[in-house]
Each structure stands twice: as C-alpha cells, then as structure tokens.
C-alpha positions as CSV (number, residue, x, y, z in Angstrom):
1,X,16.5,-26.0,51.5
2,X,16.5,-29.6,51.0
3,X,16.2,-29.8,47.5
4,X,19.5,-27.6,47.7
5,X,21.2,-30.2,49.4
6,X,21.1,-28.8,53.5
7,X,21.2,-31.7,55.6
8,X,20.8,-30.5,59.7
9,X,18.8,-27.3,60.5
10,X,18.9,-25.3,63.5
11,X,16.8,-22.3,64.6
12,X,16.4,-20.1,67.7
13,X,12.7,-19.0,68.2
14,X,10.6,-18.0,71.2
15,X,7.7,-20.2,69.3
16,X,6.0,-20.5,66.4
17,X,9.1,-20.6,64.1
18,X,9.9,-23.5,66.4
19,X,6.7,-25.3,66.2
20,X,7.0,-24.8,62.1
21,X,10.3,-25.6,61.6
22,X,10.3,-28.9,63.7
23,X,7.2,-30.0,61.7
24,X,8.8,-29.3,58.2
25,X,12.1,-30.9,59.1
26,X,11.1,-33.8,60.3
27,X,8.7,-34.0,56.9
28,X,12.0,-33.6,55.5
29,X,13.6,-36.3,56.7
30,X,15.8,-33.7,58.5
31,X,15.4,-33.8,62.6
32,X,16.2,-30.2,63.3
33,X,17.7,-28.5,66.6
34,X,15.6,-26.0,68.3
35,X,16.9,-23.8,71.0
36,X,14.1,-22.0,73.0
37,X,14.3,-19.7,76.2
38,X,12.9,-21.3,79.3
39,X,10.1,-18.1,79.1
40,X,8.8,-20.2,76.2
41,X,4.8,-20.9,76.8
42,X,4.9,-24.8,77.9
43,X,2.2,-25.6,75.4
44,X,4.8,-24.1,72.8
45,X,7.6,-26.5,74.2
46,X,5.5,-29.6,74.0
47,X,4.1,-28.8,70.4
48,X,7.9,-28.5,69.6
49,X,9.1,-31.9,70.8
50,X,5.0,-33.5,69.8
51,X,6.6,-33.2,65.9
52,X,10.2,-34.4,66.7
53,X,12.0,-31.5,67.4
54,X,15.7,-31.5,69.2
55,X,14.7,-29.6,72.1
56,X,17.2,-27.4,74.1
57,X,15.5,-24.9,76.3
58,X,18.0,-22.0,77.8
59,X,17.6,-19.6,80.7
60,X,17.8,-16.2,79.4
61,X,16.1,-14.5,76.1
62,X,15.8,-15.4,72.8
63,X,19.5,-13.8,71.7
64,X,21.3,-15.9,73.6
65,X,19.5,-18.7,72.0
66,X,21.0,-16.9,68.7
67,X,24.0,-17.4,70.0
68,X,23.4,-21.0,70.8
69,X,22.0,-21.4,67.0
70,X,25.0,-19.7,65.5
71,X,27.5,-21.8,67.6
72,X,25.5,-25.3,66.8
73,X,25.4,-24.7,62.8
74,X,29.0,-23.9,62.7
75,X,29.9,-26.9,64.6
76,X,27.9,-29.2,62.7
77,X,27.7,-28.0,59.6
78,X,23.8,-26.8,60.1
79,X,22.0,-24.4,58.2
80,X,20.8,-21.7,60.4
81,X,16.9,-20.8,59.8
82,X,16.8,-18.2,62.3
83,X,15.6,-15.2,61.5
84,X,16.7,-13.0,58.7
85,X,19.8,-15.9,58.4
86,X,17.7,-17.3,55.2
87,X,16.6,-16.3,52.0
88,X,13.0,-17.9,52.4
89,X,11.3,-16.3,55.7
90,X,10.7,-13.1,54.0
91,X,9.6,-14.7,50.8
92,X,7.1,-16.5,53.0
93,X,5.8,-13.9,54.2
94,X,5.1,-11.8,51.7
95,X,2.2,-14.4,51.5
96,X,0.4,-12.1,54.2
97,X,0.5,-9.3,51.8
98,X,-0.4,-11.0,49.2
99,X,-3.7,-12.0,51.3
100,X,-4.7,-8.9,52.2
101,X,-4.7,-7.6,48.5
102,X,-6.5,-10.4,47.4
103,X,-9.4,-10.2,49.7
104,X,-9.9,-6.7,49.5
105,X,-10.1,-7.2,45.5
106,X,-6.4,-5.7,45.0
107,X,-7.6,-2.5,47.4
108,X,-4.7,-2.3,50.1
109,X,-5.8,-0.8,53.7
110,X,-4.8,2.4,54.5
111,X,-3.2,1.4,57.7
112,X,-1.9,-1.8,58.9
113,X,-0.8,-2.8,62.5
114,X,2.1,-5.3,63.2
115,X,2.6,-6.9,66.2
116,X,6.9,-6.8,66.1
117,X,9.6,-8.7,67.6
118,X,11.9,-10.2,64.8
119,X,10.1,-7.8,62.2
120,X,9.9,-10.0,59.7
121,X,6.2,-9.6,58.8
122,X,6.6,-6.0,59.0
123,X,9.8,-6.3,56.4
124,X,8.0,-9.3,54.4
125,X,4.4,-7.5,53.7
126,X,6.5,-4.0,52.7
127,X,8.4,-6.1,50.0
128,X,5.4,-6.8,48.9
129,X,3.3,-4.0,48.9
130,X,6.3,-2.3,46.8
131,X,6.7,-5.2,44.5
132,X,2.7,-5.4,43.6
133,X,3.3,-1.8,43.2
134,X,5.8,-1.9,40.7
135,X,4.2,-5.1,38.8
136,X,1.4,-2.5,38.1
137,X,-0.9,-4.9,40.3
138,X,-1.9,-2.3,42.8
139,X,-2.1,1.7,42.6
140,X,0.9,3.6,44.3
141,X,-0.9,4.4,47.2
142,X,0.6,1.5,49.8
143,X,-0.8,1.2,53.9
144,X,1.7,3.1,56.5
145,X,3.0,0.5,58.5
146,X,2.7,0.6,62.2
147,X,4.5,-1.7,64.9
148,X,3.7,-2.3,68.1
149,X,5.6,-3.8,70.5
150,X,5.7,-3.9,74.7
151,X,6.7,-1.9,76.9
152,X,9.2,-4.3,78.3
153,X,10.7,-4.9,75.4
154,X,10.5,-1.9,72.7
155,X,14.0,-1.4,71.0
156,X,12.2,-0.5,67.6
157,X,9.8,2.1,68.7
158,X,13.0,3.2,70.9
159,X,14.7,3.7,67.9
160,X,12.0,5.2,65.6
161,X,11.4,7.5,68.7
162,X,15.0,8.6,68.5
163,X,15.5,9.1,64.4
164,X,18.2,6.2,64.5
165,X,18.5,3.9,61.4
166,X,19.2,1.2,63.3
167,X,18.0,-0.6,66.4
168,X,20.2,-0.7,69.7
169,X,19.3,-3.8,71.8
170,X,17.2,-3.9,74.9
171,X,18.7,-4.4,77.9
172,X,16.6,-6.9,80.6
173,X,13.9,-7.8,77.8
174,X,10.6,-8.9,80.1
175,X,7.2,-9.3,78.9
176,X,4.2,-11.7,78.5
177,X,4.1,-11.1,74.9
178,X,6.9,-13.7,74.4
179,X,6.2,-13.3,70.7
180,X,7.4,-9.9,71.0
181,X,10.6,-10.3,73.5
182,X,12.9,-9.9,71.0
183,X,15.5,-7.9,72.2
184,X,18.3,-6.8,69.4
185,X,16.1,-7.7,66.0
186,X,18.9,-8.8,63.2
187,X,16.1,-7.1,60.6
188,X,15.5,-3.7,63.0
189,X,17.1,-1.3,60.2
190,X,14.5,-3.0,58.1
191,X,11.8,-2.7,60.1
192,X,12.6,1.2,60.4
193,X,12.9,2.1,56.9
194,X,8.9,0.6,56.1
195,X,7.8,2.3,58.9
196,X,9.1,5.5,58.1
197,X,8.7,5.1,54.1
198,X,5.2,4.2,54.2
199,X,4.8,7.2,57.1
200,X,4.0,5.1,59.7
201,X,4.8,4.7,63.1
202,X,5.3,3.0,66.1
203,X,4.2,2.3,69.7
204,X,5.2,0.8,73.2
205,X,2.2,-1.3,75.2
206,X,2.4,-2.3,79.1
207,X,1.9,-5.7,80.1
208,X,-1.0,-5.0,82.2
209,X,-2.9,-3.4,79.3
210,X,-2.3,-6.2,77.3
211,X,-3.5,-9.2,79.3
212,X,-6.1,-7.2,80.2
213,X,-7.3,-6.5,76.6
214,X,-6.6,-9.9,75.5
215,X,-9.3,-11.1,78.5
216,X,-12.0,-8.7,77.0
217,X,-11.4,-9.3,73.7
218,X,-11.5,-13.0,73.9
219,X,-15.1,-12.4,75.5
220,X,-16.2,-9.5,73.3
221,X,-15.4,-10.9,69.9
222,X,-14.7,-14.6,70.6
223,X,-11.6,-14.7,69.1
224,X,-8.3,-16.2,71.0
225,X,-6.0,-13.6,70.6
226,X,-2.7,-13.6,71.7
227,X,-1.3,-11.0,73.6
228,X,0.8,-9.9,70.9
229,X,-2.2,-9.6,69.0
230,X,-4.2,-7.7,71.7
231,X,-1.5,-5.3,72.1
232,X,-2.6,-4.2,68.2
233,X,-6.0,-3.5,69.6
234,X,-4.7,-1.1,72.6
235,X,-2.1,0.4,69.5
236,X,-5.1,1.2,67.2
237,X,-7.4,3.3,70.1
238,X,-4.4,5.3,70.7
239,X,-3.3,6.2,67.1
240,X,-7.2,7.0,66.8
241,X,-7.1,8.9,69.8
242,X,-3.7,11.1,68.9
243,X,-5.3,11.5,65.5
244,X,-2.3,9.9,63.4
245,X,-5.3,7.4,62.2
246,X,-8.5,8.3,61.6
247,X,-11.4,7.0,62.6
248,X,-12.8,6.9,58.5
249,X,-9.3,5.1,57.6
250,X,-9.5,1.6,56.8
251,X,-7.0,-0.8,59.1
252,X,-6.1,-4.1,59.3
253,X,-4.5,-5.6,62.6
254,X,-2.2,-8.7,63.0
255,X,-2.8,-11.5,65.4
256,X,0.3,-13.6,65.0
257,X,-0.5,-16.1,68.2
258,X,-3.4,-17.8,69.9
259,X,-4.0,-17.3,73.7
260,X,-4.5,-21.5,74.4
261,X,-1.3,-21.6,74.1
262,X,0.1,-19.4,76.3
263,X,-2.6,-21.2,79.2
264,X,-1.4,-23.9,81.3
C-alpha cells in the first residue's frame, strides 16, 4: 500500500487486525489510527499502542468503530484497511489455504471449521481452494466449509438458517469471543455462498460452553486456545453427533486467537 503511494492508514478491529496493522505501519514509516471497542481484551489494547499505534477505544461494538474508520479516512485522506475495504486481506489469507495443501502433500481435508466474525478466512481459504482447483494443483474435490460463531452474536448462521443470501445485522452483539462479535459482517454474502457451495454449514455456540471448553482444552492438549478457537471444538462434536460429519472424515479446525491474551 505504501509502495502505491498511501500515506495514513486507519482500521477498525476488535484485535488482531489491530495488533498487525500497528506493527506494519509503523515499519512503514506510516503511524496508523486504530479504533477499538472498549470490550477489547486489555492485553490486545496494550500490544496495540506497545508498536505505536493511534489508539481510540469506543464504547459500543466493533461497527460503530466502522463508522469511526470510515469517517477518519475521509477526513484525512486515510486509506481504510478495515475489513473487506482492501484488496490485500483476502489475498493474505489465502495463505492459510495454501498451508493446509501443502502439509497434507496437496490432499485438502474433507471438512474444515472456521471460527467467523468478519469472515474473511472463511472467504480467503475458498478463493483458494477454487483457484488451486482450477490451476490443476488439487483434484476437484474441495473441504465443505463450516462456520461457527456464538450464540451472542450469530448473524451468519442466522442467515444460512434462514436461506438468505445476505446477512442482516445482529442486534445487541455480546459475547466473550470478542474475535467473533462482529455484528453486520461487510463480507456475510461471501461467507454464505462458500458455505453453501462447498455444502457446508453453520453453527451457533453459548458462551458458557465455550469458556468452559477452552479451560479443558487448555489442560487436555496444552494448547492456549482462544475462545474463538474452542468454540470449533464444541462445533465439531455436534456436526459428529448430527451426523453431517462423520466420524471417518478428515477435519481441520481454526484457532485464530490465544487465550493469554484475553487474561488479565
């Protein structure tokens, strides 16, 4: 973006996009402006501001940080690397795709679970998948895509539910999984479409099962997972449980976050 002659940046994020973004601006030479909603994991905040970030934190939810975004880079001239408001995210991560057929020797899952809020890994790997396909890298058997997001928060899986092709937002978005509190997702109508072209699906997880499984998974497998990522462990023993997967298919899940930081 520099290269192309952007100057300012500005970005709304719950997180991790915030944490990125302040690190490769300021690499840059670019000191970019990062609005975040007050729910933001302290740890988060402090990573943000540790690598030189413009810190505004907002009461409310992360769309009314959009609005904050939108209003700054039109103002000042910014560009806006929000979500879906670029060309690169998605090119980015495509990289995750690209992982997953390269360690399983250009054999792609038959399932794979997505922790969603913004949707952009869900959009970013189904780009891929087709593209490999296409390229003649890969057979033209591709994973279905599932999503999972919470229960406080599910405008996706509300819409899937409902056969819309686009996502209505959520009203009074609340949930621990602040990855996933993303309550009107600019790339929902994406999102949709890989689910139902690869003939996936999609699934809503409470809060309480979630912190809960993230505590026994943390001890089980010693991993830190996120809640976000421990809501894709509740998703997969119900799918296995319905029947939609089976217990012979192989799957891959997501963990997009790590639990430290969401511990004072």
């Amino acid at each position: 973006a520099v290269a192309d002659g952007a100057e300012r940046f500005v970005i709304a994020t719950a997180g991790n996009a915030g944490v990125a973004l302040s690190a490769y601006g300021m690499r840059a030479g670019a000191a970019p402006k990062i609005f975040a909603p007050s729910s933001t994991p302290r740890t988060i905040l402090q990573q943000i501001r540790a690598f030189g970030g413009q810190l505004e934190v907002l009461d409310g939810h992360i769309g009314h940080c959009g609005a904050a975004a939108r209003h700054y880079a039109a103002e000042y001239g910014a560009f806006d690397i929000s979500t879906l408001k670029e060309p690169y995210r998605i090119e980015g991560k495509k990289t995750m795709g690209l992982e997953i057929a390269e360690q399983l020797n250009w054999e792609l899952p038959d399932v794979i679970i997505y922790p969603t809020g913004g949707g952009t890994g869900l959009i970013g790997m189904w780009k891929c998948f087709k593209e490999l396909r296409d390229a003649g890298w890969i057979g033209t058997t591709l994973p279905r895509m599932y999503c999972v997001q919470s229960q406080g928060c599910p405008p996706v899986i509300q819409a899937f539910a409902s056969g819309a092709s686009t996502v209505e937002p959520w009203d009074d978005p609340q949930t621990v999984a602040v990855g996933l509190n993303v309550p009107a997702p600019i790339g929902g109508r994406l999102a949709l479409r890989a689910l139902r072209e690869s003939h996936g699906g999609a699934v809503a997880i409470s809060d309480d099962a979630i912190l809960e499984e993230q505590r026994q998974a943390v001890n089980h497998m010693a991993i830190d997972f996120g809640p976000e990522g421990a809501a894709t462990l509740i998703a997969l023993r119900e799918f296995v449980t319905s029947g939609e997967i089976r217990s012979d298919d192989s799957v891959v899940l997501f963990n997009t976050g790590s639990g430290w930081l969401y511990r004072d």
